[in-house]
N, CA, C and O atoms as a GROMACS GRO file, in nm:
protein
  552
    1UNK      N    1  -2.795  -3.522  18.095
    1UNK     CA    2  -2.685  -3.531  18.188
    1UNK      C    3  -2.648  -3.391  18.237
    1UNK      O    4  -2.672  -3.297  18.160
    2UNK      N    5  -2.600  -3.369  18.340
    2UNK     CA    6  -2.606  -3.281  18.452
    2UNK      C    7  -2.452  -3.244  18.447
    2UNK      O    8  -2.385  -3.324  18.510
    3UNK      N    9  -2.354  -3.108  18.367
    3UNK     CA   10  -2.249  -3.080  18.336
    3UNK      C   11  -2.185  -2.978  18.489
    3UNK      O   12  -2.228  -2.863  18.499
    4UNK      N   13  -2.104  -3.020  18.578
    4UNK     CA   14  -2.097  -2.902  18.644
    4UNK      C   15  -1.982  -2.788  18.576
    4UNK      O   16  -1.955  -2.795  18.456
    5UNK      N   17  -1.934  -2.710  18.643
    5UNK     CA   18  -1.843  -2.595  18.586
    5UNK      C   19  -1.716  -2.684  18.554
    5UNK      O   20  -1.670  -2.658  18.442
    6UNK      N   21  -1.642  -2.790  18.629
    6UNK     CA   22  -1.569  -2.863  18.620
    6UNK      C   23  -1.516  -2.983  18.536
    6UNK      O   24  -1.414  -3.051  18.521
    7UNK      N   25  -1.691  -2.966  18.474
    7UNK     CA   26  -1.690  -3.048  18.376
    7UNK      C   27  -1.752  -3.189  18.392
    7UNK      O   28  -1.822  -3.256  18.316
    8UNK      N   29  -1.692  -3.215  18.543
    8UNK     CA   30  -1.747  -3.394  18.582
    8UNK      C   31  -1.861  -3.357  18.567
    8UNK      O   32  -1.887  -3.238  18.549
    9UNK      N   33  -1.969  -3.466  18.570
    9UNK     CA   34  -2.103  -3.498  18.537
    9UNK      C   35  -2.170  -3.468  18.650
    9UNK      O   36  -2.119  -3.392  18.733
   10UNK      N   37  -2.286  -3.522  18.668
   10UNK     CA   38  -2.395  -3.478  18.814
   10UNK      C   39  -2.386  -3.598  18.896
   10UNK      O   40  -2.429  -3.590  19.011
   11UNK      N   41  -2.331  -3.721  18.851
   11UNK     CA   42  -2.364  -3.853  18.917
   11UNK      C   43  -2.257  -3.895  18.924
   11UNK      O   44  -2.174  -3.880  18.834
   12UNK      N   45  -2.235  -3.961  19.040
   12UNK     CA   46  -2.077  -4.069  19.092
   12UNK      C   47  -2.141  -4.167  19.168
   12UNK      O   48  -2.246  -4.159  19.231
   13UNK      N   49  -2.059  -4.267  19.156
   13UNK     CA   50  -2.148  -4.413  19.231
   13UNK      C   51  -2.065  -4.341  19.338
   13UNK      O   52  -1.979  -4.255  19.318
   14UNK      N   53  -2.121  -4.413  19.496
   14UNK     CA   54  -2.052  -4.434  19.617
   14UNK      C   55  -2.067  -4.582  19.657
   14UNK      O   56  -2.147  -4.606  19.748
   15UNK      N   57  -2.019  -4.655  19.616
   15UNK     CA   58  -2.062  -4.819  19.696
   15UNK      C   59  -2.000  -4.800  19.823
   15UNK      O   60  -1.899  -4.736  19.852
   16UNK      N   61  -2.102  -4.888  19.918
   16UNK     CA   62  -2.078  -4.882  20.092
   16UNK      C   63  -2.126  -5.050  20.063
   16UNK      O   64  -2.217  -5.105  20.002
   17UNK      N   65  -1.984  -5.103  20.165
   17UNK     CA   66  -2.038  -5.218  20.250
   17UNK      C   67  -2.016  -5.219  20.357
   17UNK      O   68  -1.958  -5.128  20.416
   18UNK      N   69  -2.067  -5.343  20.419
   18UNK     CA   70  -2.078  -5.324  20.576
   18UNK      C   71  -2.003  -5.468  20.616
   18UNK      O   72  -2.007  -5.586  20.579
   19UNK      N   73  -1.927  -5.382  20.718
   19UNK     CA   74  -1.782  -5.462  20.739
   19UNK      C   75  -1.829  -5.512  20.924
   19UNK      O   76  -1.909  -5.460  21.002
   20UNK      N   77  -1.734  -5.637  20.939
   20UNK     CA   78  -1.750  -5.683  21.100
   20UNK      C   79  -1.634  -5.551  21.204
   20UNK      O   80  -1.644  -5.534  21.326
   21UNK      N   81  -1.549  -5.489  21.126
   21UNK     CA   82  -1.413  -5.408  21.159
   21UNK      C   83  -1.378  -5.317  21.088
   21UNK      O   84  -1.277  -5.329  21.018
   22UNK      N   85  -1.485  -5.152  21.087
   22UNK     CA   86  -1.474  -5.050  20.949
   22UNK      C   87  -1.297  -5.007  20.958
   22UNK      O   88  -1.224  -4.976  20.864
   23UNK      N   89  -1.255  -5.020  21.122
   23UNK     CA   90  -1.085  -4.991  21.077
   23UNK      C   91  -1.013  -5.064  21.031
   23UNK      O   92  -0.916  -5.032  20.962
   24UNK      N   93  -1.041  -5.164  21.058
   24UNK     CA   94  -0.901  -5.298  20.992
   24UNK      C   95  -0.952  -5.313  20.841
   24UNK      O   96  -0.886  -5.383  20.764
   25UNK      N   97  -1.055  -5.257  20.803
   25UNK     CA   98  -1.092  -5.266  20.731
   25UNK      C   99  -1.051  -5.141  20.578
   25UNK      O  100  -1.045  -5.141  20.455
   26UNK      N  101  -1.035  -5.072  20.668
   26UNK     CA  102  -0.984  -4.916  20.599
   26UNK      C  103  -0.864  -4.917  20.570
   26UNK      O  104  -0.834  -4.869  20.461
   27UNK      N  105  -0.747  -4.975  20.664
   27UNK     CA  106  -0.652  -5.035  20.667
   27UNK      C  107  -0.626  -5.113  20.509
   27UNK      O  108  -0.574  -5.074  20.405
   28UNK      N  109  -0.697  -5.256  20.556
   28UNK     CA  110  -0.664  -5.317  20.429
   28UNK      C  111  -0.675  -5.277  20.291
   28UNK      O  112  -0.599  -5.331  20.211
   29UNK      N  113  -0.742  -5.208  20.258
   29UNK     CA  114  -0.787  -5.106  20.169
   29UNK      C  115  -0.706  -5.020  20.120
   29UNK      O  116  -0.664  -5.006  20.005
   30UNK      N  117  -0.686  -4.965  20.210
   30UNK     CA  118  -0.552  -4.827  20.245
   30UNK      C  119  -0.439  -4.866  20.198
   30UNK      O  120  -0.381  -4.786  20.125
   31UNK      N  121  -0.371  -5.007  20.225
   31UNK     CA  122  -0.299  -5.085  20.143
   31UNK      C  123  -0.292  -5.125  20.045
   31UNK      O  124  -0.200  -5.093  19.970
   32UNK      N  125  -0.375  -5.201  20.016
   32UNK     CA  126  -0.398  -5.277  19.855
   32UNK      C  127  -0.402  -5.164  19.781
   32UNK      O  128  -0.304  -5.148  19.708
   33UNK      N  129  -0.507  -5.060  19.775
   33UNK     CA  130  -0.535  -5.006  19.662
   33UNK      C  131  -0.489  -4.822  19.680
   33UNK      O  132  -0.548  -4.728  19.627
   34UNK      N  133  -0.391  -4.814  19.753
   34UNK     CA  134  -0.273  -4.729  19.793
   34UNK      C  135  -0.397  -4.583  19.775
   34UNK      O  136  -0.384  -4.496  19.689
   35UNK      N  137  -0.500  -4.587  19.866
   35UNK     CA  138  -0.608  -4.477  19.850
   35UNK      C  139  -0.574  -4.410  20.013
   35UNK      O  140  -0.460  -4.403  20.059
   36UNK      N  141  -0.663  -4.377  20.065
   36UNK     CA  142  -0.691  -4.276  20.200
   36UNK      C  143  -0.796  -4.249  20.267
   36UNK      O  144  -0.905  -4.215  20.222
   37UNK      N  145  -0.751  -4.268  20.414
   37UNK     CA  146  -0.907  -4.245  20.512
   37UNK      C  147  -0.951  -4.103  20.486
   37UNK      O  148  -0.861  -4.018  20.481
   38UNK      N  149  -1.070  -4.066  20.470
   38UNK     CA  150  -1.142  -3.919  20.469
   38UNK      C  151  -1.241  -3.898  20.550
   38UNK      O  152  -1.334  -3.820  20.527
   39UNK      N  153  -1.229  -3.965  20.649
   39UNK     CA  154  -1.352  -3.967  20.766
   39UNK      C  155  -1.290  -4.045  20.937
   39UNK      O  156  -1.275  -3.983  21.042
   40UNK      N  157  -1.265  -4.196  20.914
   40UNK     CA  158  -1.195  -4.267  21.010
   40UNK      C  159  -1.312  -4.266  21.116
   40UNK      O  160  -1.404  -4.187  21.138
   41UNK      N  161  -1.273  -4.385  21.175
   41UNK     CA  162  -1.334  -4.429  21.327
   41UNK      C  163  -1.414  -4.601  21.296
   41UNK      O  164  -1.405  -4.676  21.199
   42UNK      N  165  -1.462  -4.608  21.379
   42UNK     CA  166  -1.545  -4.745  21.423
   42UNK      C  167  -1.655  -4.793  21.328
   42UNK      O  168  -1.668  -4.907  21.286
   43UNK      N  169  -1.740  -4.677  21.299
   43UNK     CA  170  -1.876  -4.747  21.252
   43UNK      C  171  -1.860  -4.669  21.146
   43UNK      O  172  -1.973  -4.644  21.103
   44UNK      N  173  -1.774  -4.616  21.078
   44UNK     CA  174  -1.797  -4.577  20.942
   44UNK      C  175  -1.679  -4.522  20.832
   44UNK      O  176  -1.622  -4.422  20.876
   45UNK      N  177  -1.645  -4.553  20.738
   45UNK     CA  178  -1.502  -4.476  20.667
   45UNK      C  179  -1.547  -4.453  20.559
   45UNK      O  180  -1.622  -4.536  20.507
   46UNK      N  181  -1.506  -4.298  20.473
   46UNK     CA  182  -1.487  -4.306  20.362
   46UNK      C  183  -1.385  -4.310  20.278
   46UNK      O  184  -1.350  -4.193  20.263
   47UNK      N  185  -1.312  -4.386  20.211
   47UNK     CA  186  -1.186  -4.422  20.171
   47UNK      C  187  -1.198  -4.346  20.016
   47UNK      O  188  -1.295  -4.377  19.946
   48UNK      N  189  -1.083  -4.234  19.957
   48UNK     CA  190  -1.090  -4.147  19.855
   48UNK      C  191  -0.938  -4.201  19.815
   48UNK      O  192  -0.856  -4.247  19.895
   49UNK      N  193  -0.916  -4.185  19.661
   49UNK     CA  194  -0.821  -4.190  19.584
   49UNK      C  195  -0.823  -4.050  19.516
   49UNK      O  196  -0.925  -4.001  19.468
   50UNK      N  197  -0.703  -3.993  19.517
   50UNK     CA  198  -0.729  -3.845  19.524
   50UNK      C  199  -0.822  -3.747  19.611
   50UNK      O  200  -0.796  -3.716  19.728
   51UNK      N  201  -0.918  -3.708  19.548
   51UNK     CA  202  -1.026  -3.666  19.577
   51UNK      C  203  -1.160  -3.712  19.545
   51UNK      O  204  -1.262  -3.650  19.577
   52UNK      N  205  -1.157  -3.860  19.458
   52UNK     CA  206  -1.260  -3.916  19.447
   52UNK      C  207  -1.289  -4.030  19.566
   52UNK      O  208  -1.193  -4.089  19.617
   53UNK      N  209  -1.435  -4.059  19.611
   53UNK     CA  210  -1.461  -4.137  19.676
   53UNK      C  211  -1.473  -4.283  19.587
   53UNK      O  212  -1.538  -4.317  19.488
   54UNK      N  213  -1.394  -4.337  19.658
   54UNK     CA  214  -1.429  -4.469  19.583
   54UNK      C  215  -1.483  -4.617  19.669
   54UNK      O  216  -1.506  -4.726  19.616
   55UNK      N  217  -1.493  -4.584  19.805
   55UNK     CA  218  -1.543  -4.678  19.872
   55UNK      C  219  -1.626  -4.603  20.026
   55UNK      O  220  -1.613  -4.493  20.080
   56UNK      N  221  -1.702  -4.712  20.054
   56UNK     CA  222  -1.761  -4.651  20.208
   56UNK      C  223  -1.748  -4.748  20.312
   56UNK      O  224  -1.818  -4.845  20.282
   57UNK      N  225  -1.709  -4.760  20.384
   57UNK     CA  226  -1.728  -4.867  20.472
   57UNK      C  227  -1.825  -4.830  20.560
   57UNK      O  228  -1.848  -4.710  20.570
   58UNK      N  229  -1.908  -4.934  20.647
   58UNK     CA  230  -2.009  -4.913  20.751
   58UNK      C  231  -1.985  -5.016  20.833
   58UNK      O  232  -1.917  -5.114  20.803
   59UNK      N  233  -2.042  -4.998  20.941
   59UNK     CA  234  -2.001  -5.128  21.068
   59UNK      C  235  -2.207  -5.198  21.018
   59UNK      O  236  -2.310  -5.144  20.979
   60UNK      N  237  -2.165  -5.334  21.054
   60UNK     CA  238  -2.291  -5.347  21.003
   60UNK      C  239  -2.416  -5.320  21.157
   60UNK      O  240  -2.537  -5.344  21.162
   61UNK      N  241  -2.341  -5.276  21.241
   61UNK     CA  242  -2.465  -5.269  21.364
   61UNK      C  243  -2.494  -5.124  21.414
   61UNK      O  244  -2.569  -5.090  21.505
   62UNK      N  245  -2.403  -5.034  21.316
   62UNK     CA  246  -2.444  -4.892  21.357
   62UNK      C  247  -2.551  -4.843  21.268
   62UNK      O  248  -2.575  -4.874  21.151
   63UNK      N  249  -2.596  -4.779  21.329
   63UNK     CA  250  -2.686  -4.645  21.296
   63UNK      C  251  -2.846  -4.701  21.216
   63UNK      O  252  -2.928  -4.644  21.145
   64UNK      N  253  -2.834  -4.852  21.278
   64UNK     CA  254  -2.977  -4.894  21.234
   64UNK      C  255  -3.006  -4.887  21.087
   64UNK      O  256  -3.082  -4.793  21.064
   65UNK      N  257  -2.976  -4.948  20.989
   65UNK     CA  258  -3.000  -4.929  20.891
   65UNK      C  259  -3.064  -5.023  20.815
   65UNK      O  260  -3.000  -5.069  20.720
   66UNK      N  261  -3.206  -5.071  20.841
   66UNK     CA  262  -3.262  -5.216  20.828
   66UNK      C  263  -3.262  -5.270  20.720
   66UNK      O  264  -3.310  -5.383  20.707
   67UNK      N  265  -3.212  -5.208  20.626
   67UNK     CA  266  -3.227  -5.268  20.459
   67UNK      C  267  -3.053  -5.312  20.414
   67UNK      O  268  -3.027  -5.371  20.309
   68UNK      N  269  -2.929  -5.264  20.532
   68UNK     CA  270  -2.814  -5.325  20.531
   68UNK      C  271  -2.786  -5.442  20.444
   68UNK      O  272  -2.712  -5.447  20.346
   69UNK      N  273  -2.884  -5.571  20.519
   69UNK     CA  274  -2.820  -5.666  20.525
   69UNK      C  275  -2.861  -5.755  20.646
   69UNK      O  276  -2.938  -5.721  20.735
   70UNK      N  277  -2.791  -5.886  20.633
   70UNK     CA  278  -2.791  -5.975  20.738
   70UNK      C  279  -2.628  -6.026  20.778
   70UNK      O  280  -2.561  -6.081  20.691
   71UNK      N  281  -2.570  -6.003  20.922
   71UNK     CA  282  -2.442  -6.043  20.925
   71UNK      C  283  -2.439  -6.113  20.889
   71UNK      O  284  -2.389  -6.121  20.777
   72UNK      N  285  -2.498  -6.243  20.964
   72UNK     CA  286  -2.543  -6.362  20.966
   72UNK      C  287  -2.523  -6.427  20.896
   72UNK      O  288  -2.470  -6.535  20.924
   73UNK      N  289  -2.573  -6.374  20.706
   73UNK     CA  290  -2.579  -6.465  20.549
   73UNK      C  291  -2.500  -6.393  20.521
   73UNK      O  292  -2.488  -6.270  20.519
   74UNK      N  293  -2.395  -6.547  20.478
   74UNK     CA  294  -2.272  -6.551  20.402
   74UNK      C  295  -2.335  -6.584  20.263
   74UNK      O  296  -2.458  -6.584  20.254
   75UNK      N  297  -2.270  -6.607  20.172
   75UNK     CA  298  -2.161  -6.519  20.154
   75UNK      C  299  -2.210  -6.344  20.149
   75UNK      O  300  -2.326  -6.321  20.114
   76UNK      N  301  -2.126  -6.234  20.182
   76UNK     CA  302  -2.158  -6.095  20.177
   76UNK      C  303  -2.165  -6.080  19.992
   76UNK      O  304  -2.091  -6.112  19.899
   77UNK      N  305  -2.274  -6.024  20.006
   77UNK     CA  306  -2.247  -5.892  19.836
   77UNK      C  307  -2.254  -6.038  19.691
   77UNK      O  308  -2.203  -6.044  19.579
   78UNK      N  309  -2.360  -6.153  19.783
   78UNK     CA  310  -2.343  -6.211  19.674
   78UNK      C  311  -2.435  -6.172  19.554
   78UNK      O  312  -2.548  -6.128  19.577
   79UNK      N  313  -2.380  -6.188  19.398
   79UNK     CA  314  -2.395  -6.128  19.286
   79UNK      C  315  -2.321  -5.956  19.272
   79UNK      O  316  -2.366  -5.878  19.188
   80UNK      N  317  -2.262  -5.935  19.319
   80UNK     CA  318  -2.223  -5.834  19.361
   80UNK      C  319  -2.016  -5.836  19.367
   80UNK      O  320  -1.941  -5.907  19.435
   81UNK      N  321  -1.986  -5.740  19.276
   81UNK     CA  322  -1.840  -5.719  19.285
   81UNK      C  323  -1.782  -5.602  19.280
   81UNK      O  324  -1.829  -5.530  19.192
   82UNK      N  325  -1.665  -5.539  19.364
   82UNK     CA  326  -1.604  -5.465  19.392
   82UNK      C  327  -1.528  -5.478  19.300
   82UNK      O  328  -1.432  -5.555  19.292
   83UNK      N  329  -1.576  -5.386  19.205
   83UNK     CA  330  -1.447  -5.343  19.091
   83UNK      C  331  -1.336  -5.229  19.086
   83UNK      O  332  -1.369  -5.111  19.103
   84UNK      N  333  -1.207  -5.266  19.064
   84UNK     CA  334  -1.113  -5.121  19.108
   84UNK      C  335  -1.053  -5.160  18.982
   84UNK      O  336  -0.999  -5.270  18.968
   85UNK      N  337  -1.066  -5.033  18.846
   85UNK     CA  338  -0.969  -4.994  18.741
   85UNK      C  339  -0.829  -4.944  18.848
   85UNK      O  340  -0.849  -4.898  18.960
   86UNK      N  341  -0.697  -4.964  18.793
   86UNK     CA  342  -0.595  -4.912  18.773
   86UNK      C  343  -0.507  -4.912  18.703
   86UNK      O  344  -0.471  -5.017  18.651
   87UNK      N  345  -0.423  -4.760  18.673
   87UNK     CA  346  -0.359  -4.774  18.568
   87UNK      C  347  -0.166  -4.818  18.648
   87UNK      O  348  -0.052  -4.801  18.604
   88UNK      N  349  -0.207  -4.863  18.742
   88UNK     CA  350  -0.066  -4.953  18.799
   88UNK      C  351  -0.124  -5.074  18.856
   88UNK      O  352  -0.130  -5.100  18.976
   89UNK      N  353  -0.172  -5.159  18.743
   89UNK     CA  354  -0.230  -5.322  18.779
   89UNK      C  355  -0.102  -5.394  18.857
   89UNK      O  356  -0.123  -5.427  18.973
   90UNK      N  357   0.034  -5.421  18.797
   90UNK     CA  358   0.116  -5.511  18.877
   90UNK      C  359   0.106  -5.456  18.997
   90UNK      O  360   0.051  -5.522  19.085
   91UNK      N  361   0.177  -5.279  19.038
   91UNK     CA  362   0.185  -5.286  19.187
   91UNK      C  363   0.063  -5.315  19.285
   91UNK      O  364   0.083  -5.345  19.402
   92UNK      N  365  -0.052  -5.306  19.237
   92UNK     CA  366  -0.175  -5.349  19.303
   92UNK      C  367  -0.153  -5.493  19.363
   92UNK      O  368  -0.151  -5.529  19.481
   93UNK      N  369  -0.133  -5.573  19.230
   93UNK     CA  370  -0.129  -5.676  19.277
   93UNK      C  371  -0.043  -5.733  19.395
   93UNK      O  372  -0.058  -5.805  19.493
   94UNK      N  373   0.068  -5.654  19.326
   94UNK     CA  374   0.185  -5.671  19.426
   94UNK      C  375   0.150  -5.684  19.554
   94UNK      O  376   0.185  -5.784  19.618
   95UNK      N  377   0.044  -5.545  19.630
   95UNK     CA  378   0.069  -5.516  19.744
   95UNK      C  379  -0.028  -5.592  19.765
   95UNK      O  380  -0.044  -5.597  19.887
   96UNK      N  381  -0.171  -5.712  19.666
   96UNK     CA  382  -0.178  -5.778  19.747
   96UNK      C  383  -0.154  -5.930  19.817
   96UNK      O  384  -0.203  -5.974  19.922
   97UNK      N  385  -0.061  -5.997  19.723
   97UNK     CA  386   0.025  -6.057  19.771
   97UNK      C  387   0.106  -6.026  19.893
   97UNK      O  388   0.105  -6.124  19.967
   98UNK      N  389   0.166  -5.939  19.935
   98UNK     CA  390   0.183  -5.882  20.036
   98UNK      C  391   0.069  -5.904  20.154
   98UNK      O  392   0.107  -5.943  20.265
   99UNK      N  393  -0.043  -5.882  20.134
   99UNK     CA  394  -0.124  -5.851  20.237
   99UNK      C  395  -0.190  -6.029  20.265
   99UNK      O  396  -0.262  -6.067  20.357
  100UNK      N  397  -0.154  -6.083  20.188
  100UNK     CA  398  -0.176  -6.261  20.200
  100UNK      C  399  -0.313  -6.289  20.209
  100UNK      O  400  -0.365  -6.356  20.298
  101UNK      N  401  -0.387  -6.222  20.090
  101UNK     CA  402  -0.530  -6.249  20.022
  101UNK      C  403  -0.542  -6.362  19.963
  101UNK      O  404  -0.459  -6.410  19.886
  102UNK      N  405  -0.685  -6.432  20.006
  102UNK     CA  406  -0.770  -6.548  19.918
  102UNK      C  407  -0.712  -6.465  19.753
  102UNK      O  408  -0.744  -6.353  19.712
  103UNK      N  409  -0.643  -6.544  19.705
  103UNK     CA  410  -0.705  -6.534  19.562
  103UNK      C  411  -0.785  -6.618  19.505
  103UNK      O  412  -0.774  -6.738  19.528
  104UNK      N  413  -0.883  -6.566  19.418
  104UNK     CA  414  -1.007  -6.646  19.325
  104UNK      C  415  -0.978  -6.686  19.240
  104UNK      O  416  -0.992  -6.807  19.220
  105UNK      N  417  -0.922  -6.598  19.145
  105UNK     CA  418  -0.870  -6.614  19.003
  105UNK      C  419  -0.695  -6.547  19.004
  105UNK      O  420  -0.703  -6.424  19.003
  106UNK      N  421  -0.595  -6.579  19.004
  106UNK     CA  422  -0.461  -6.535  18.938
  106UNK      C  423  -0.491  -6.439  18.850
  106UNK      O  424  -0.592  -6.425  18.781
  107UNK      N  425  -0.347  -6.344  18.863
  107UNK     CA  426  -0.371  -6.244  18.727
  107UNK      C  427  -0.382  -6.304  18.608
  107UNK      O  428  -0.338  -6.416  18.577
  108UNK      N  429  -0.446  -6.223  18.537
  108UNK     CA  430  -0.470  -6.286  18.364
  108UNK      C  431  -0.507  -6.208  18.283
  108UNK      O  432  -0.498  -6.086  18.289
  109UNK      N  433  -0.555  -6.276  18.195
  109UNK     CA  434  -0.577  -6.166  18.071
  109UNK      C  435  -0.708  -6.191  18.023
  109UNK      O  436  -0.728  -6.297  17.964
  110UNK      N  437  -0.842  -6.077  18.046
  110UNK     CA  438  -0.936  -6.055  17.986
  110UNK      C  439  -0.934  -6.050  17.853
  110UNK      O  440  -0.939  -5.934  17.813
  111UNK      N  441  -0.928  -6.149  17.748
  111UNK     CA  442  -0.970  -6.124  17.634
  111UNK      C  443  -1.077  -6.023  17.579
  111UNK      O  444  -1.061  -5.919  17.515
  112UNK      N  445  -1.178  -6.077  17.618
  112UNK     CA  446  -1.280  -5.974  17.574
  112UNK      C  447  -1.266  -5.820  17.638
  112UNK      O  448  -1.328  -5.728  17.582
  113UNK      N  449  -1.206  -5.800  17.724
  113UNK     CA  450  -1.179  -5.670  17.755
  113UNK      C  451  -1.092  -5.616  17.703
  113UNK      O  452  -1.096  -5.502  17.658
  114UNK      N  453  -1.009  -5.683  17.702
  114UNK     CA  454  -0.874  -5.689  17.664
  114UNK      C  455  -0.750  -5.560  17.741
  114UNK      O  456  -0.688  -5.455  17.724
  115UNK      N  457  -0.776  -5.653  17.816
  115UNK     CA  458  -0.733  -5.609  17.988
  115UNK      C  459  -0.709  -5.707  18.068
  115UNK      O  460  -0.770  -5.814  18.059
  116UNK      N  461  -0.582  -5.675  18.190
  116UNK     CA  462  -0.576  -5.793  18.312
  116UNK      C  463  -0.685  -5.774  18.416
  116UNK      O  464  -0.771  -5.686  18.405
  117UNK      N  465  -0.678  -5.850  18.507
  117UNK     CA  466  -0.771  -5.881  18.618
  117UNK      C  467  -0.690  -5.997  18.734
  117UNK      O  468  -0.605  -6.087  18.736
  118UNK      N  469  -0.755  -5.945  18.797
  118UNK     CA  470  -0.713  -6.047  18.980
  118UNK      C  471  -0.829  -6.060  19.058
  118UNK      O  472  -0.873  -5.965  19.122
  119UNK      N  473  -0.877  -6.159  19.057
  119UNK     CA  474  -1.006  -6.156  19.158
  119UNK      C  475  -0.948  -6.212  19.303
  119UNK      O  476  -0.870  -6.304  19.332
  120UNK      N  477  -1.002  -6.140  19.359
  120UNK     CA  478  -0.935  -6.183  19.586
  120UNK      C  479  -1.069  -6.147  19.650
  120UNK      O  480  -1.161  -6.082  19.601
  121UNK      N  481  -1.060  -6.200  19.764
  121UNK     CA  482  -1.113  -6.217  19.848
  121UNK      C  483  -1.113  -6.115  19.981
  121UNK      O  484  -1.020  -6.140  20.058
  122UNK      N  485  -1.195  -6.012  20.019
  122UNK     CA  486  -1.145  -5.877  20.139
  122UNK      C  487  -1.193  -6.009  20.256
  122UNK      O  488  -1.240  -6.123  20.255
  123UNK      N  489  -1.134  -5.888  20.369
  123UNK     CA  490  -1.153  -5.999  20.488
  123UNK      C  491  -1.274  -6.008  20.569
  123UNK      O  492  -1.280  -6.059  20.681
  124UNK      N  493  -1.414  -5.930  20.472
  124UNK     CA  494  -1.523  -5.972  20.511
  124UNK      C  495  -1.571  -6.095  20.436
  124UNK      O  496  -1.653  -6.184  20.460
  125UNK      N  497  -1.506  -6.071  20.358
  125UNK     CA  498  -1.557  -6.250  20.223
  125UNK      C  499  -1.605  -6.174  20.102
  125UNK      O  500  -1.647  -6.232  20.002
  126UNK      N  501  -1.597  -6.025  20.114
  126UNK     CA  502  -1.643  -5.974  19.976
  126UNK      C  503  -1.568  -6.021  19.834
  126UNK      O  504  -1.473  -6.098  19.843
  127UNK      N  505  -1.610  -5.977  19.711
  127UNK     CA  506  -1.579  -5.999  19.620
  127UNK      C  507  -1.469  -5.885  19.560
  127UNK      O  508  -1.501  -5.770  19.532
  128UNK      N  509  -1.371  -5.925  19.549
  128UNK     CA  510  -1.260  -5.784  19.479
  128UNK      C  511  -1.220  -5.790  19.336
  128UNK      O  512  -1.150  -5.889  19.323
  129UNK      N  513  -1.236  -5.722  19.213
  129UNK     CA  514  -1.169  -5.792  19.142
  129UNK      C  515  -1.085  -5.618  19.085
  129UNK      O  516  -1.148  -5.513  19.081
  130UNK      N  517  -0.969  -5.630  19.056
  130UNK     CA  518  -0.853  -5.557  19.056
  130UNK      C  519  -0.818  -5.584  18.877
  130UNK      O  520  -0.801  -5.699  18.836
  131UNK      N  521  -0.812  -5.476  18.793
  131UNK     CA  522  -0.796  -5.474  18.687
  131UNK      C  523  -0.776  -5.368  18.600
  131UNK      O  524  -0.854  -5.272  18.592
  132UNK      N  525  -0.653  -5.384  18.522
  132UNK     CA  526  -0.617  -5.258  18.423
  132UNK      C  527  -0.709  -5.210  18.356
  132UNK      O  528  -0.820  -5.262  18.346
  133UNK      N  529  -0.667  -5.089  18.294
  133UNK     CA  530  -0.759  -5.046  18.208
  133UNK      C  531  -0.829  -5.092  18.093
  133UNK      O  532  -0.752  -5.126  18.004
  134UNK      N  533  -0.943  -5.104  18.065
  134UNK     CA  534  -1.036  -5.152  17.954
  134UNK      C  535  -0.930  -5.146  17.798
  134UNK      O  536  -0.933  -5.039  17.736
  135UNK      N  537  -0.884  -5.207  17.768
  135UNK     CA  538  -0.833  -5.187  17.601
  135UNK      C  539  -0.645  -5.188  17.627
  135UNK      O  540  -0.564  -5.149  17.543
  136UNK      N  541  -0.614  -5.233  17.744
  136UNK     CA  542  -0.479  -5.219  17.779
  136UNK      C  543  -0.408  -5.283  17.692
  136UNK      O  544  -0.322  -5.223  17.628
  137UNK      N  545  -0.436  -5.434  17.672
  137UNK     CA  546  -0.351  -5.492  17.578
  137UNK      C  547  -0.406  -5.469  17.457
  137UNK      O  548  -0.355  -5.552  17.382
  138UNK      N  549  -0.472  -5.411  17.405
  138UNK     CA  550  -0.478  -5.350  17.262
  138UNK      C  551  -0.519  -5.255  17.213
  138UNK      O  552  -0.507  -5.238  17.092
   0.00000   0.00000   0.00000
């Protein structure tokens, strides 16, 4: 493993999906999970919490990218889930009640994690699932 001066490691995921609307999309985002545009516009966002990147958005018809995807096949990102740790699970949730999301699953309690969780629905049909920290309730 790859130590920089800072200490973080050499590797960070970036997950990118590809959205029908990268702004309304950045937006909703921007909301729920109280993060920030670091790029902005049409065909592409990178959305950071602090200074970490934690999401990418892409328009799915820019910049040619043939291994994307298909708009077309629903459901998007199937086998595939957008996971967000936080260590303020209720207000998450809060804001997304607020934002009047599919929910999948109600908040609850991961036993085996032993941690909450909220699974919703983004407004491409992706998969969200929103959850405290690993070992919260014990």
């Amino acid at each position: 493993s790859v130590r920089r001066l800072n200490g973080d490691s050499g590797m960070h995921s970036q997950p990118l999906i590809a959205v029908h609307d990268v702004e309304a999309s950045s937006r909703w985002y921007c909301s729920l999970l109280n993060c920030r545009s670091g790029h902005g516009g049409p065909e592409y966002e990178r959305l950071y919490w602090d200074d970490e990147l934690i999401l990418q958005l892409h328009h799915w018809d820019a910049h040619e990218h043939p291994y994307m995807g298909d708009p077309e096949s629903r459901p998007y990102g199937n086998g595939v889930l957008l996971w967000f740790q936080t260590d303020d699970f209720d207000a998450v949730v809060e804001r997304a009640g607020a934002l009047e999301v599919e929910i999948l699953e109600e908040p609850h309690i991961n036993l085996n994690a032993q941690h909450r969780e909220c699974w919703i629905r983004d407004p491409d049909g992706y998969v969200v699932v929103l959850a405290s920290a690993h070992g919260d309730l014990g």
